[in-house]
N, C-alpha and C positions, 0 to 999 in steps of 0.2 A: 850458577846464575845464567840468567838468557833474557832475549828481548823474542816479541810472538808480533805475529799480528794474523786477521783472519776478518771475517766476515762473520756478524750475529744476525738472528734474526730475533726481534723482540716484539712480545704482545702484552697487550693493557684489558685487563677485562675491567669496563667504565661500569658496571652493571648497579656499583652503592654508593658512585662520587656525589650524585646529586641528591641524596638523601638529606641530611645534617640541615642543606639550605631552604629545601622546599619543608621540611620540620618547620623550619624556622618561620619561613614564610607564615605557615598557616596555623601557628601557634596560638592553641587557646579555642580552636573552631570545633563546631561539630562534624563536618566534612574531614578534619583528618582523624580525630580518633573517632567516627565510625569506621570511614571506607582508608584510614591510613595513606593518602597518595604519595606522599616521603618514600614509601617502600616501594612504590611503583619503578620499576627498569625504563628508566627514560634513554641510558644512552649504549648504544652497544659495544661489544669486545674490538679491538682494534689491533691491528699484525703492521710492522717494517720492516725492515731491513738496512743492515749499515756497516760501516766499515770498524774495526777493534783493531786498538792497538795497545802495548803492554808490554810488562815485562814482570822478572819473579826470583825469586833469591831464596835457595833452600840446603837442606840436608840432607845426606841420604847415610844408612847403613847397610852393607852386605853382607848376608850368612851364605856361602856355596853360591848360588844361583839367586837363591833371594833378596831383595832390595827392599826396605822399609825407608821412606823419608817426608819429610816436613816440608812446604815449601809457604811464602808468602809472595803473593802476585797484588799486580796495580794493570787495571784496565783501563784505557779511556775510551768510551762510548758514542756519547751526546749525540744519542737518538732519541726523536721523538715520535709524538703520537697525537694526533688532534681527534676529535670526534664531534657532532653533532647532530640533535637529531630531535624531536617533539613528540608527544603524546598527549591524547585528549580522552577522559572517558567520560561519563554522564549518569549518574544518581540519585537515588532518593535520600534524605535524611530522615531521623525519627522526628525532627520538627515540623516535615510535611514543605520539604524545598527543595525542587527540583534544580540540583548542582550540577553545573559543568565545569572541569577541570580540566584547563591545559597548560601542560608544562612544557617549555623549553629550552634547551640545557647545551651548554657549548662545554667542552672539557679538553683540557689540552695538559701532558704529561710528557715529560724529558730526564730521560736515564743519563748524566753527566759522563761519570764514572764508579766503577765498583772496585773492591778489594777483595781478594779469598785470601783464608788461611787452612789449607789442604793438609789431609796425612795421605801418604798415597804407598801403593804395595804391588810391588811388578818383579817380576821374572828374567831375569838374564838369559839370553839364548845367544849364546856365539855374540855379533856387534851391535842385537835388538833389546830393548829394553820394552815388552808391553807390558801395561799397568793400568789402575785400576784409582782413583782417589774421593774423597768424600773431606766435607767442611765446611767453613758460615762464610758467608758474606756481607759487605757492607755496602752498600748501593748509596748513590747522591742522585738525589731529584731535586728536578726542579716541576712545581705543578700549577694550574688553575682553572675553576670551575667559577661558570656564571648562569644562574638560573632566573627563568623569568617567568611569573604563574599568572593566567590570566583565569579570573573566578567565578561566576556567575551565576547568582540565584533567583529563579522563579518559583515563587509559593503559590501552594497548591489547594484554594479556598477550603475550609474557611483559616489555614494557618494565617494569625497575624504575625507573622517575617514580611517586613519592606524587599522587595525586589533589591538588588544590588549587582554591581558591576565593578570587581576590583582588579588592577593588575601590581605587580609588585617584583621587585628584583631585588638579587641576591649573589654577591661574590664572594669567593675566598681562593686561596695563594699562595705557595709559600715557596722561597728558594733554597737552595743547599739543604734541603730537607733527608735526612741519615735513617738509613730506612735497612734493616737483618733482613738476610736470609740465610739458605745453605746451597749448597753445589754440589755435583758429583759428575764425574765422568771417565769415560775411557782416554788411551795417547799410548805414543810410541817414540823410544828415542833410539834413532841410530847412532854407534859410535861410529866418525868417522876417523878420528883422531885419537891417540890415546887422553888428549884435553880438551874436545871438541866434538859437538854433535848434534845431530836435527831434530826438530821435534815435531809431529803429527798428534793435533789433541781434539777431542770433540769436548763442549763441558757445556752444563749447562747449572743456569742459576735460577731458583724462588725467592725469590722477593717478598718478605711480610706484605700485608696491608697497605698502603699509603692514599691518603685524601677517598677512601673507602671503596678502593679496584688495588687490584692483583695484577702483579707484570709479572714475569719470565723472561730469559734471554738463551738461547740456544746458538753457541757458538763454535765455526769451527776454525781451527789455527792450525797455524805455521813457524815454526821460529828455530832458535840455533842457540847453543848452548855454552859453555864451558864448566871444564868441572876440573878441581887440584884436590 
């Protein structure tokens, strides 16, 4: 068992959070199942960086030189990520209505903490242990997105469509949201003691899905061990 700590860097790709809401929005319209604007990329990929700390409890087996073992680790994170940003494009429909569409979308996303459960496989050399591991992870978010569409149609004679002018908003949220993925990375342990020893690890984690963007965390650590 051991306690880490290190520095992550973590990214959000916002690219389908606003999707679901601006659907929603414009449900039932000619404007979105022609020209779709749900699908449109209103908010872009976002990167931080922040402090990790943790710890992890496991097993190992040795054959000669080789080391097979199991660990499970608990990280705490709570980094986040905000984003903001608008788009506007301009259309025809088969009604004969010259659409303008603008969306704008605020989106904010926070990695709490995560859990791996690792098999990991390294090489004994004299008091170095490098190694190699792969596993799932369980991530906690917390997220929320709020969209807001401003809509606007000019008919294009002789269509009889009324002129109109709508805007409409739309939020959603949600906390402690438990969110797979998997991990894998390289590390190193020095023994210093025959019960004691340091550890150097890079790891990084994919994160399923959540509120319709992709995060990653690419971390690198430090920590101290003990082992009976």
């Amino acid at each position: 068992f051991g306690v880490e700590a290190g520095w992550g860097n973590f990214r959000n790709d916002f690219g389908n959070s606003t999707s679901p809401l601006v659907a929603f929005i414009l449900r039932n319209t000619i404007a979105e199942s022609e020209f779709a604007p749900s699908t449109w990329t209103t908010l872009p990929s976002g990167t931080t960086n922040g402090p990790v700390f943790g710890g992890y409890i496991g097993y190992n087996m040795q054959w000669d030189q080789l080391v097979l073992g199991v660990d499970f680790g608990y990280k705490y994170a709570n980094i986040s990520i905000n984003a903001n940003d608008a788009i506007t494009r301009q259309f025809t429909t088969s009604d004969q209505v010259q659409n303008v569409v603008s969306i704008d979308a605020r989106s904010q996303i926070k990695l709490v903490d995560y859990a791996t459960l690792r098999g990991r496989a390294g090489y004994a050399w004299g008091n170095f242990l490098p190694y190699a591991f792969l596993g799932l992870a369980a991530g906690r978010f917390n997220y929320g997105t709020t969209v807001t569409v401003h809509h606007t149609g000019t008919p294009i004679p002789p269509s009889p469509v009324l002129p109109f002018d709508l805007t409409d908003s739309a939020s959603s949220g949600k906390t402690n949201a438990i969110v797979g993925g998997v991990t894998g990375g390289l590390g190193m342990d020095w023994l210093v003691t025959p019960g004691m020893y340091l550890r150097a690890e890079w790891e990084y984690v994919a994160f399923a899905p959540v509120n319709g963007s992709r995060s990653n965390i690419n971390t690198g650590k430090i920590g101290v061990g003990a082992r009976f």
